[in-house]
C-alpha positions as CSV (number, residue, x, y, z in Angstrom):
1,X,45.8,26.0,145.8
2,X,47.9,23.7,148.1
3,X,51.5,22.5,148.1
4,X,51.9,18.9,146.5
5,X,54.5,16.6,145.9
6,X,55.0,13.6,143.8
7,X,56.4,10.9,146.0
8,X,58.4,8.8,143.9
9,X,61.2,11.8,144.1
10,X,61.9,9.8,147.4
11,X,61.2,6.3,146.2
12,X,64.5,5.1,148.1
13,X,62.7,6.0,151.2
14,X,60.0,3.8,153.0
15,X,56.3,5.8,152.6
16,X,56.5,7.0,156.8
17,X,60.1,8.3,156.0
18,X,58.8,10.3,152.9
19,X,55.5,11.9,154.7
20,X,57.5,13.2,157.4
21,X,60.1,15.2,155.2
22,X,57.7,16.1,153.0
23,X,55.2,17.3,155.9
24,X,58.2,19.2,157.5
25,X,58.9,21.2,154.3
26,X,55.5,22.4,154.4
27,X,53.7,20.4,151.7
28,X,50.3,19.4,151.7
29,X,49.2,17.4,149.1
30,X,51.0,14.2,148.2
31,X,50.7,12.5,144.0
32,X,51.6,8.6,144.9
33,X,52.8,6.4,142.2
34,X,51.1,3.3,141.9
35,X,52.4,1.9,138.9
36,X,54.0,2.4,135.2
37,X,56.8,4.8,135.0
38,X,56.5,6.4,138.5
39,X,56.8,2.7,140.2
40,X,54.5,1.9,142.9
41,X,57.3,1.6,146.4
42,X,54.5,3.7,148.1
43,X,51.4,2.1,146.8
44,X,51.3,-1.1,145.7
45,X,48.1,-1.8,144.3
46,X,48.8,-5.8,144.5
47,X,49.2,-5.7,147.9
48,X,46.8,-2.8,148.9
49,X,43.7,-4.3,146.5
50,X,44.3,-8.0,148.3
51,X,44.9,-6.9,151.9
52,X,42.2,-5.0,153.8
53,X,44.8,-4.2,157.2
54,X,46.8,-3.1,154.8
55,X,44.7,-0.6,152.8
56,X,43.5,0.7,156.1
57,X,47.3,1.2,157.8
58,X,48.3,3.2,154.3
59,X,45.1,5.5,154.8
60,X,45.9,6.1,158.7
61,X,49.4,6.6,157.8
62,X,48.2,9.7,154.8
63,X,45.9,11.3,157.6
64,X,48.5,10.7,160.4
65,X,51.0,13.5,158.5
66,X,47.3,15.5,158.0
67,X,48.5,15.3,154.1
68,X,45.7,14.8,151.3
69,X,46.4,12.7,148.3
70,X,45.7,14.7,144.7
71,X,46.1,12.2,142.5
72,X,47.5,8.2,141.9
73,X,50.1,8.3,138.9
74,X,50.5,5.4,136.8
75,X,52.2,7.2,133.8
76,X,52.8,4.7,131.0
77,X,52.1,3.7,127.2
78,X,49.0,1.3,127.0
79,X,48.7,1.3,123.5
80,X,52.7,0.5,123.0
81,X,53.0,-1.8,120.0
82,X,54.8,-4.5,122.1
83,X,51.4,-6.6,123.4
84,X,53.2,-7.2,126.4
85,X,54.7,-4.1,127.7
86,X,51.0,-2.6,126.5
87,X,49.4,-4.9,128.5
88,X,51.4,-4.4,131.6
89,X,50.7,-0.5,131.6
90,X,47.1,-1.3,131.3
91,X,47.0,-3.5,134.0
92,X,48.5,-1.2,136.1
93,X,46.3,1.9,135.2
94,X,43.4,-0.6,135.8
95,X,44.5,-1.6,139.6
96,X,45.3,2.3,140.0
97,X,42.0,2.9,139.0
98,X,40.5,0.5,141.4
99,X,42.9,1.4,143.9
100,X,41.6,4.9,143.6
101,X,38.2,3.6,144.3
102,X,39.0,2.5,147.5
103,X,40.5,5.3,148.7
104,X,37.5,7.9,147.1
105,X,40.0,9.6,144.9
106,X,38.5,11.0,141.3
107,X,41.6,11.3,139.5
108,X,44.6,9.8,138.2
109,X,47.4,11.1,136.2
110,X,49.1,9.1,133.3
111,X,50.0,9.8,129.4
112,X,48.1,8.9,126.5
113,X,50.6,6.2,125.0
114,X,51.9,6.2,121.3
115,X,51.1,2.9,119.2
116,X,53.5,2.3,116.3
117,X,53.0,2.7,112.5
118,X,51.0,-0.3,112.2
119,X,49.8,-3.7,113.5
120,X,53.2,-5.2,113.0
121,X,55.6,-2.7,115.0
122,X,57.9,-3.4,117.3
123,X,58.2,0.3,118.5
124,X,56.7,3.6,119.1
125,X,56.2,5.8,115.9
126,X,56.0,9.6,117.1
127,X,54.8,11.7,114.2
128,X,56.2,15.0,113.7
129,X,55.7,16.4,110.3
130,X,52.9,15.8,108.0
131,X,54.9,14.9,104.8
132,X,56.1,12.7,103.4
133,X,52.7,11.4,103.2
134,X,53.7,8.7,105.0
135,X,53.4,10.0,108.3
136,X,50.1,11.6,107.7
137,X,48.5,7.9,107.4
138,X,50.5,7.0,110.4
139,X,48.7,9.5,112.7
140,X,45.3,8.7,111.1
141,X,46.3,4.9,111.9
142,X,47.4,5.7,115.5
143,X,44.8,8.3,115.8
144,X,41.3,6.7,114.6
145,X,42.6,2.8,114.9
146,X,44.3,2.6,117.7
147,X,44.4,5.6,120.8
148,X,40.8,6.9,120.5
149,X,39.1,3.7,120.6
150,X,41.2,2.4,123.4
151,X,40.5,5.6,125.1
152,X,36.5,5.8,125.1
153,X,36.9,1.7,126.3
154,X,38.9,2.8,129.4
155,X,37.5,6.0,130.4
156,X,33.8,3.9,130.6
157,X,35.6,1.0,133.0
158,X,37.1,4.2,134.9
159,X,33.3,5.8,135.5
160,X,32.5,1.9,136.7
161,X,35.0,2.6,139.3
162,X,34.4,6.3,140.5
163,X,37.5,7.8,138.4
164,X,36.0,10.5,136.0
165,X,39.3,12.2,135.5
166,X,41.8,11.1,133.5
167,X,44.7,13.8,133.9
168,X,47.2,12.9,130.5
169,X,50.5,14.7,130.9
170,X,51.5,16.5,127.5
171,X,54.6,15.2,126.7
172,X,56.7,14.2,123.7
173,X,57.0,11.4,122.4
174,X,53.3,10.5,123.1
175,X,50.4,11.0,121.2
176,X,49.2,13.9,123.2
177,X,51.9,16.4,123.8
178,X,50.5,19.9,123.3
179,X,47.3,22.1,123.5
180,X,45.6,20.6,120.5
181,X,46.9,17.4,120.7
182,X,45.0,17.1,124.4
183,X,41.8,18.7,123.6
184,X,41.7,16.7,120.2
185,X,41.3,13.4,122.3
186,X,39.1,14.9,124.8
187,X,36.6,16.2,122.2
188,X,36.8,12.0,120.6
189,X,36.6,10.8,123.7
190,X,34.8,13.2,126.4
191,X,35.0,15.5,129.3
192,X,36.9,12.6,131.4
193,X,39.9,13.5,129.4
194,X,41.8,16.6,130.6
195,X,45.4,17.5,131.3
196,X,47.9,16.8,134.3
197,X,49.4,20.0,133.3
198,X,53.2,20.4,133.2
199,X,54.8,23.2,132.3
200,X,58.6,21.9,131.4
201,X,57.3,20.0,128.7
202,X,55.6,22.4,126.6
203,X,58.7,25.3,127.2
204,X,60.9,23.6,125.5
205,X,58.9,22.8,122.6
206,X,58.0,26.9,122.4
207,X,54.6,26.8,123.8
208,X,53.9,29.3,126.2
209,X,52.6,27.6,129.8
210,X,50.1,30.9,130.6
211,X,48.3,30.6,127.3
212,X,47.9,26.9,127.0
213,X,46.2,27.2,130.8
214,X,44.0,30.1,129.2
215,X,42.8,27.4,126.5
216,X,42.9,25.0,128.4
217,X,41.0,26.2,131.1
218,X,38.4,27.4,129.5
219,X,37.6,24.6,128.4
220,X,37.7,23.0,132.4
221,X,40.3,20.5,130.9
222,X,43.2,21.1,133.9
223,X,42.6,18.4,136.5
224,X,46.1,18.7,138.1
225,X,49.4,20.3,137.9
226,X,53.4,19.6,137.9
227,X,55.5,21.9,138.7
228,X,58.6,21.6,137.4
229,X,60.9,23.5,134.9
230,X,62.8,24.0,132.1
231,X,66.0,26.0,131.4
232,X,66.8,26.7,128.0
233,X,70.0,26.8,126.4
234,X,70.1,29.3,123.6
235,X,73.7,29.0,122.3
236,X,72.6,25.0,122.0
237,X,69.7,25.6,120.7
238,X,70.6,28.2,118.1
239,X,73.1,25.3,116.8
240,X,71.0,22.3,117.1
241,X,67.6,23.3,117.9
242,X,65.2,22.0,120.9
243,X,64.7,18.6,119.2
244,X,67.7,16.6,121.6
245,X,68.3,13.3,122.2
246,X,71.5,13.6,124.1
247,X,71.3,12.0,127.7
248,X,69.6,14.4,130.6
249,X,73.0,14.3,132.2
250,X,74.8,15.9,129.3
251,X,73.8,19.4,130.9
252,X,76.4,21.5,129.2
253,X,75.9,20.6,126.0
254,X,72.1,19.8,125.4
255,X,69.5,22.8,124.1
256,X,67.5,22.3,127.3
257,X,67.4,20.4,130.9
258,X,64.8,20.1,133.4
259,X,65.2,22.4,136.8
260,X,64.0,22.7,139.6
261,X,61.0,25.8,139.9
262,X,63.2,29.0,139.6
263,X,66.1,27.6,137.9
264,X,64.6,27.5,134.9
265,X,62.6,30.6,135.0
266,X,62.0,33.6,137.2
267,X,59.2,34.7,139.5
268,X,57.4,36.9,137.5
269,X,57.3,33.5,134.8
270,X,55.6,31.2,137.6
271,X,53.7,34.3,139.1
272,X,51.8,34.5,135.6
273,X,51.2,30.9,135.4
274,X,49.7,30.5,138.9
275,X,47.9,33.5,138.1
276,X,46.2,32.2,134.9
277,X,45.6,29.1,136.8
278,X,43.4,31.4,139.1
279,X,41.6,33.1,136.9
280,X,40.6,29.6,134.8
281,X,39.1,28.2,138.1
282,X,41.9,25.6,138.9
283,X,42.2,26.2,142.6
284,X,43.8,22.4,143.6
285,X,47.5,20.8,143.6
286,X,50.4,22.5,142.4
287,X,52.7,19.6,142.9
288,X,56.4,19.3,142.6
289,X,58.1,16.6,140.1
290,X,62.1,17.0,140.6
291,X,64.2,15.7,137.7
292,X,66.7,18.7,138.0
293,X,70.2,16.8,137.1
294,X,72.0,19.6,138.5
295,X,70.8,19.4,142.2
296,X,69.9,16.5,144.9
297,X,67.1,15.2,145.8
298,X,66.8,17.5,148.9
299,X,68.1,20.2,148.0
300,X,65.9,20.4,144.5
301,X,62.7,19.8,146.7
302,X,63.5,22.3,149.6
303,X,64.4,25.1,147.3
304,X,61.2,24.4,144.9
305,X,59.1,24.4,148.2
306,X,60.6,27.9,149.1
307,X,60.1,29.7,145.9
308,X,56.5,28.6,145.2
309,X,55.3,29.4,148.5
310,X,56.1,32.8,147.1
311,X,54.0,32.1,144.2
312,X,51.2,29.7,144.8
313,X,47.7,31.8,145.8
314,X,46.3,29.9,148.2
315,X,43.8,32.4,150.3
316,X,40.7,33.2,148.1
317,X,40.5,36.6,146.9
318,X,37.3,37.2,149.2
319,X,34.9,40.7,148.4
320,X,36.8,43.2,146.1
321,X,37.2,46.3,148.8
322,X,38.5,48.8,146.6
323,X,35.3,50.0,144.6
């Protein structure tokens, strides 16, 4: 397993800037946005698609810091009901796709998008509950209509390109979001499909991290990994529940923020998790995503870099000695 990173976290800085701090905390594997949510200030796929010097002085500059990209992130809704905002979240997980092409990466990571109810929405429509019977012919809209078909279209221009792993985040609020949810779209649409795995999301919603790798692993759907955290507040929660829609920022009062690794949960918590990772075969990037409201950007990053050197298992295990 090796360090990683994703970049944006230092999006303010120019790409140089961010390779060198990250390099001098010890990291070794860097997750570069190239579009959608995450932005693209460290790869711009308009620039680095049209401009060969260009392309060639980003690559130099990656193997100057001796750092290894694991993935391009273009996280985003394609199948948004808006026609416009869909289309620009396409486009931009189509140039980070071709982007990844030219720099003989495999993977990206991204989300699976949520459509609306129906041809006519303006908004996302996540479903929930089954009943009333109304939502139930929403998800079979969203589901058969809509995600899987747009799915199997872009996972075939993907394979054109070289990229035969689509890492989807599991996160609310999107059509995948759980365990089932991820392996129901990878058994409609293939074995391209698998799971940029992050561990904050499914806390919250109850899930336990180390038994959602188990599934998932056996099933060889992890392609990469987030880590990041979740601390939950019980007294909140006991009131209100998990279900929150107060701003991030409202840290004393919601059921649950994001943290930095630690902060949320204890060694022995991450030592499990890395250690189920190990035993499912994922032996690649454990990278860092810090959204922790409660510290700054350096200060989040340094102290997730200390505590998961403790954790991460980066030496394989070699000949058992003992018997």
């Amino acid at each position: 397993m090796k360090l990683g990173v994703l970049t944006n976290l230092l999006a303010n800085l120019p790409l140089e800037e961010a390779l060198k701090y990250f390099k001098s905390l010890g990291i070794e594997m860097v997750e570069i946005g190239a579009g959608g949510y995450p932005g693209n200030s460290h790869a711009d796929p308009s620039v680095l698609l049209n401009d060969d010097k260009a392309l060639e002085d980003f690559k130099a500059l990656i193997k100057k810091y001796g750092l290894e990209i694991s993935a391009l992130s273009c996280h985003g809704n394609p199948v948004h009901p808006n026609k416009e905002i869909a289309a620009k979240f396409d486009r931009d997980m189509r140039d980070t796709v071709l982007l990844a092409q030219k720099l003989g990466i495999h993977q990206i990571n991204t989300f699976s998008g949520c459509p609306g109810d129906c041809e006519t929405s303006k908004y996302p429509n996540w479903v929930v509950c089954p009943w009333p019977d109304d939502f139930t012919a929403v998800l079979d809209w969203q589901w058969n209509e809509v995600l899987i078909p747009y799915w199997k279209e872009f996972v075939v221009f993907a394979g054109e390109h070289g990229v035969d792993k689509i890492a989807l985040e599991m996160h609310p609020g999107f059509c995948v979001y759980n365990t089932e949810t991820l392996l129901k779209l990878r058994k409609a649409v293939g074995p391209e499909i698998g799971a940029n795995f992050d561990p904050s999301h499914l806390i919250w919603q109850g899930m336990d991290p180390v038994e959602s790798i188990r599934v998932l692993g056996r099933e060889g759907a992890i392609f990469h990994f987030h880590a990041k955290d979740t601390k939950m507040d019980f007294t909140n929660t006991k009131v209100n529940g998990v279900l929150d829609t107060k701003s991030y920022g409202d840290v004393l009062n919601r059921s649950w923020v994001f943290r930095s690794v630690g902060y949320g949960n204890d060694y022995s918590y991450w030592k499990e998790m890395i250690s189920m990772l190990k035993k499912v075969g994922y032996d690649y990037a454990i990278s860092i995503e810090h959204e922790d409201s409660l510290m700054s950007q350096n200060e989040g990053l340094s102290k997730a870099v200390a505590f998961l050197k403790e954790v991460i298992i980066s030496e394989t295990a070699g000949q058992a000695w003992w018997f």
